[in-house]
BAFI-3210 file (N, C-alpha, C; in Angstrom, 3 decimals, decimal comma, padded with zeros to 6 digits):
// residues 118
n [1|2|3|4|5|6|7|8|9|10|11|12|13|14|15|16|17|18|19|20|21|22|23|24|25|26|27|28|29|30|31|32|33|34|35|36|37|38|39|40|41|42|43|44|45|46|47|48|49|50|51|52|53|54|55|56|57|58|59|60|61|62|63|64|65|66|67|68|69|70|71|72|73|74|75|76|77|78|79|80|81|82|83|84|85|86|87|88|89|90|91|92|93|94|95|96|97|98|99|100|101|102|103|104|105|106|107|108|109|110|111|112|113|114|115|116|117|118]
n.u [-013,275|-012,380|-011,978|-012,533|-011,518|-012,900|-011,539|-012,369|-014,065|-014,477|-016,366|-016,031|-016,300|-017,135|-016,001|-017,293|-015,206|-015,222|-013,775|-014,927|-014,966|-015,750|-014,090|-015,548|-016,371|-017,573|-019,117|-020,177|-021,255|-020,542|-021,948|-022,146|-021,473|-018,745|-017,694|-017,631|-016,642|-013,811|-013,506|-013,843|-011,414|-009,060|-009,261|-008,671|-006,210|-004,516|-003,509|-001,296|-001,130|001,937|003,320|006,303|009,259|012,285|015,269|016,959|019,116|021,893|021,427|021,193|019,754|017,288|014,411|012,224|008,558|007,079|004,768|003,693|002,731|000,256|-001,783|000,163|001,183|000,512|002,511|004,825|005,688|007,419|010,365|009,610|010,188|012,908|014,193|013,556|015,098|017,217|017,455|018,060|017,015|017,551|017,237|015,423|012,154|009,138|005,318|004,168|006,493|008,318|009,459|010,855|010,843|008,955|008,939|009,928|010,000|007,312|006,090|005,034|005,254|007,101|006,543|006,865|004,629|005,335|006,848|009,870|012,674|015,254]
n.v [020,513|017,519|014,296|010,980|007,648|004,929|002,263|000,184|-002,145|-003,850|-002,616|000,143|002,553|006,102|008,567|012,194|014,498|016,783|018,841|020,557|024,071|023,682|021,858|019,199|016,792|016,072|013,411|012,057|009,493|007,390|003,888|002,492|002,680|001,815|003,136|006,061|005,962|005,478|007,532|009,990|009,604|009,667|012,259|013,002|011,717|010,270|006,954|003,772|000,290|-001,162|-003,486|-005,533|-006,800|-008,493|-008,676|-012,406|-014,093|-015,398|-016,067|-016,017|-014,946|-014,470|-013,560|-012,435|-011,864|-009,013|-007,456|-004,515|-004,645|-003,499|-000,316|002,548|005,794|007,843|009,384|008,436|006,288|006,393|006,818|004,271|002,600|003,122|002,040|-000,964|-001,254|-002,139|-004,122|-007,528|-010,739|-013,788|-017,133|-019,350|-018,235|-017,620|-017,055|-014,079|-013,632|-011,317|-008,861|-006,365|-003,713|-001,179|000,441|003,056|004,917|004,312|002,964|000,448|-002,748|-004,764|-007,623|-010,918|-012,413|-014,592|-018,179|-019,434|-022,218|-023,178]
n.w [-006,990|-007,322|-009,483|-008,613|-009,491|-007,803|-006,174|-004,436|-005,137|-007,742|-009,615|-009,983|-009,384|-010,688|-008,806|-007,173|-005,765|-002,756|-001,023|001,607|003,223|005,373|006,282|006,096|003,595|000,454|-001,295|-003,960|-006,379|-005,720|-005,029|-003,322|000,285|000,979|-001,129|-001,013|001,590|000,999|-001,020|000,470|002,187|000,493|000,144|002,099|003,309|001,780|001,361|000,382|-000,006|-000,650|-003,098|-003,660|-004,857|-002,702|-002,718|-002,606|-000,609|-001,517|-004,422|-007,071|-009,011|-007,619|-006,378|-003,670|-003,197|-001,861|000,769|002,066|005,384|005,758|005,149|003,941|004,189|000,651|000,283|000,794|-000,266|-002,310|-001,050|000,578|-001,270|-001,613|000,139|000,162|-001,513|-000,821|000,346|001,601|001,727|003,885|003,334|005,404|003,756|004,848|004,443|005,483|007,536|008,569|006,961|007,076|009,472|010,398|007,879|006,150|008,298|008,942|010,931|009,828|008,926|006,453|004,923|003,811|000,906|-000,344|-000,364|000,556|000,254|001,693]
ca.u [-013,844|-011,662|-012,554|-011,643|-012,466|-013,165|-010,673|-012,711|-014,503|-014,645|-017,478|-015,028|-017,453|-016,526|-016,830|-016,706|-015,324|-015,016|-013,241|-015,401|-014,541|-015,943|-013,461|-016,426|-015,858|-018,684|-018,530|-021,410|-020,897|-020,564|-022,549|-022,160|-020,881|-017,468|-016,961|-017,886|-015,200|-012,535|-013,262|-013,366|-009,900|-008,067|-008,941|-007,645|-005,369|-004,784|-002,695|-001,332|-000,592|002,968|004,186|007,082|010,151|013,751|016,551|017,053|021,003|022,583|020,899|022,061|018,383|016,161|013,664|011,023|007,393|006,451|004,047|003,274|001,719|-000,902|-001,396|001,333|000,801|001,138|003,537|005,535|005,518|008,944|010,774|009,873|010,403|014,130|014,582|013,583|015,768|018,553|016,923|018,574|016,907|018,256|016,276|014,214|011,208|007,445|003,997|003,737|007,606|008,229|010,913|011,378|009,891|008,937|009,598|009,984|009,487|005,361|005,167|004,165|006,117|006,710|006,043|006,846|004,199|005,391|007,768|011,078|012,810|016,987]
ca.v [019,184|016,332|013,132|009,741|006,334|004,324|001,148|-000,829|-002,930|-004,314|-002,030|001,444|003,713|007,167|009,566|013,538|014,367|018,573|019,725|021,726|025,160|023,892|020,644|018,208|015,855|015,864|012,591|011,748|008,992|005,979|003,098|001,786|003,195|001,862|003,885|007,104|006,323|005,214|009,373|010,634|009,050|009,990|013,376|013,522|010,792|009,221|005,857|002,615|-000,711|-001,392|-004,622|-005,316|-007,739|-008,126|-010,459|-013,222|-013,806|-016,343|-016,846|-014,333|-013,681|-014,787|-012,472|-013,119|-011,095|-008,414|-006,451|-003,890|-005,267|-002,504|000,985|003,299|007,389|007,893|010,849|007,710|005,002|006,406|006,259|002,665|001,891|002,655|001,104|-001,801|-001,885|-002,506|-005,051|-009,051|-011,988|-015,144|-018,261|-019,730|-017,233|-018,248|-015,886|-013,267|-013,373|-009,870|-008,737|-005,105|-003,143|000,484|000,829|004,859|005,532|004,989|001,968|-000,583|-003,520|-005,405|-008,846|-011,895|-012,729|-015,903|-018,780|-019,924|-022,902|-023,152]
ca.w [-007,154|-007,878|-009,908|-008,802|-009,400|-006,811|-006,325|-003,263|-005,520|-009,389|-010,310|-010,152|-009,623|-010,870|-007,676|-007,354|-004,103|-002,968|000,784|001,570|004,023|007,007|006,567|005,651|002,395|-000,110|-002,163|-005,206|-007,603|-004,706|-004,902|-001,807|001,164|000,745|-002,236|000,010|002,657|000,192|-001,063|001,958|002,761|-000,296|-000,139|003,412|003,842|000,994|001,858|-000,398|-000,089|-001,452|-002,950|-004,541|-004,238|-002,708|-003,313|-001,783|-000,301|-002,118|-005,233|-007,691|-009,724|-007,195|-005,620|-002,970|-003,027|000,043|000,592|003,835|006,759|006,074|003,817|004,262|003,631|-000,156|-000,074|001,641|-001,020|-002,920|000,251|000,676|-002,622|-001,955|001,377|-000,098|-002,781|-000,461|001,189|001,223|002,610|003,945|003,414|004,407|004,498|005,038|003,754|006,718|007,900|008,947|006,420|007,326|010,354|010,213|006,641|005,806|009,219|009,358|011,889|009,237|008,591|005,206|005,390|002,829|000,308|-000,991|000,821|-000,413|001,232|001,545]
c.u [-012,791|-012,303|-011,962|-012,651|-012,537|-012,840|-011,636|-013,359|-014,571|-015,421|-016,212|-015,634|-016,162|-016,701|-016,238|-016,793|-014,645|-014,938|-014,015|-014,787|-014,375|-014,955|-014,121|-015,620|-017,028|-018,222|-019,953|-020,315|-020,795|-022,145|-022,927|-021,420|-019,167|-016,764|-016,469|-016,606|-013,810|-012,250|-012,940|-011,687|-008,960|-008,597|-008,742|-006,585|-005,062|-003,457|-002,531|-000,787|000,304|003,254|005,356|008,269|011,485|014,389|016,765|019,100|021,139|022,407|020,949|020,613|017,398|015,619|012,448|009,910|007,324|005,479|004,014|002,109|-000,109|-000,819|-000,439|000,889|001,335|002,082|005,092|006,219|006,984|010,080|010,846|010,283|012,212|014,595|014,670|014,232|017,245|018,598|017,193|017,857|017,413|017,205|016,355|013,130|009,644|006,552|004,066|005,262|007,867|010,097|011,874|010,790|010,322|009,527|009,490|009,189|007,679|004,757|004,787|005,405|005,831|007,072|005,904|005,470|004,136|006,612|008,806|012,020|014,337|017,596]
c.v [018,280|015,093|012,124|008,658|005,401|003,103|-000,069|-002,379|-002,907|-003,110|-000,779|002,439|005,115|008,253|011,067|013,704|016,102|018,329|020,985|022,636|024,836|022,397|019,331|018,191|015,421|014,741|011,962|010,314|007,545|005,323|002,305|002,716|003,039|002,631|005,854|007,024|006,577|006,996|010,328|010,875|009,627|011,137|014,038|013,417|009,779|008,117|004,817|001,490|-001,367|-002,638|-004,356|-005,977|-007,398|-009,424|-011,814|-013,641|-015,766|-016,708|-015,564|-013,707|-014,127|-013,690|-012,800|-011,639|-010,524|-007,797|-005,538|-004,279|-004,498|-001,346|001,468|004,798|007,269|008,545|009,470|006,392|004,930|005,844|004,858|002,000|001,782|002,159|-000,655|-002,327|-002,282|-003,403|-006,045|-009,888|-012,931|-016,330|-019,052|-018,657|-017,819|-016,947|-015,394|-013,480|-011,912|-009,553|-007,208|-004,744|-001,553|000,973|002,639|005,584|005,825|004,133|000,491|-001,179|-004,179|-006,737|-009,895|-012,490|-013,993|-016,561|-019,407|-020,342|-022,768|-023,856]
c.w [-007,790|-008,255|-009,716|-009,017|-008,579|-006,817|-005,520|-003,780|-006,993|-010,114|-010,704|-010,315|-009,784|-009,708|-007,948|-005,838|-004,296|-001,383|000,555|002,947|005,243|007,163|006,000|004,096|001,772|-001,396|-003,094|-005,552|-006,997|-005,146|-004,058|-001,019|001,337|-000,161|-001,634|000,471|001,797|-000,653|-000,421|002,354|001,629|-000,767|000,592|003,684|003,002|001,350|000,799|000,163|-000,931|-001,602|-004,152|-004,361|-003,879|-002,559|-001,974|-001,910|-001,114|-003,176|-006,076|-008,670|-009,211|-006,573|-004,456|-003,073|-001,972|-000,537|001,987|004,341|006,524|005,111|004,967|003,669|002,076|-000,501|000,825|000,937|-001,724|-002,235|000,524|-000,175|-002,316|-000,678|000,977|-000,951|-002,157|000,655|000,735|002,015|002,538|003,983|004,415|004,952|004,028|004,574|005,272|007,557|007,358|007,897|006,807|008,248|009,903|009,340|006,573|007,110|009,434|010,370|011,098|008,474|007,336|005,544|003,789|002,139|-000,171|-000,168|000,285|000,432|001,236|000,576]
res [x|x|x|x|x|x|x|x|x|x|x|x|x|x|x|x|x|x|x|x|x|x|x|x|x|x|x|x|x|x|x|x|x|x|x|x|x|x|x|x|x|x|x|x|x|x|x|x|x|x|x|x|x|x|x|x|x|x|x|x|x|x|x|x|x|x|x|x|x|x|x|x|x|x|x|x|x|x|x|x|x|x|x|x|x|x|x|x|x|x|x|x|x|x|x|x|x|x|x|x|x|x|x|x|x|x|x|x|x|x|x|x|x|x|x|x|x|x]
***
């Protein structure tokens, strides 16, 4: 049995989630059905949504915001962490300008957060 708390919404419900033999995913402690899946999932597949910034070219302590297009596998998140650290942009970049594709090899692109003009 593993204990998590349940991120999907404010409340944070506490859930107990157990793999059971036959593969099934027994999850208590939900309040809603979203809390359920969100157990389900991270005790199959657990996935995150990375943000986190990279430099911008010419501007010696500037940084611009990303985040990934989408979750990414968590066993995957380190990996991106250092791809991105050797990541430069050139200005000018807009919210949703595709900054990286197929970060750590999962398909899912990182994508500008905030917009920063020349």
């Amino acid at each position: 049995m593993k204990e998590l708390t349940c991120i999907t919404c404010p409340v944070g419900c506490t859930l107990k989630a157990q793999l059971q033999q036959d593969g099934t995913v027994m999850i208590s402690g939900n309040r809603c059905p979203r809390g359920a899946e969100y157990g389900r999932k991270e005790i199959t597949n657990p996935t995150r949504v990375v943000t986190s910034t990279v430099r911008v070219a010419g501007h010696k302590d500037m940084v611009v915001s990303v985040k990934t297009a989408s979750d990414i596998p968590k066993g995957k998140v380190m990996e991106c962490m250092k791809e991105l650290a050797a990541v430069e942009v050139t200005p000018p970049i807009h919210v949703g300008d595709v900054v990286l594709e197929n970060i750590a090899d999962t398909g899912v692109s990182i994508v500008a957060t905030r917009s920063i003009s020349e």
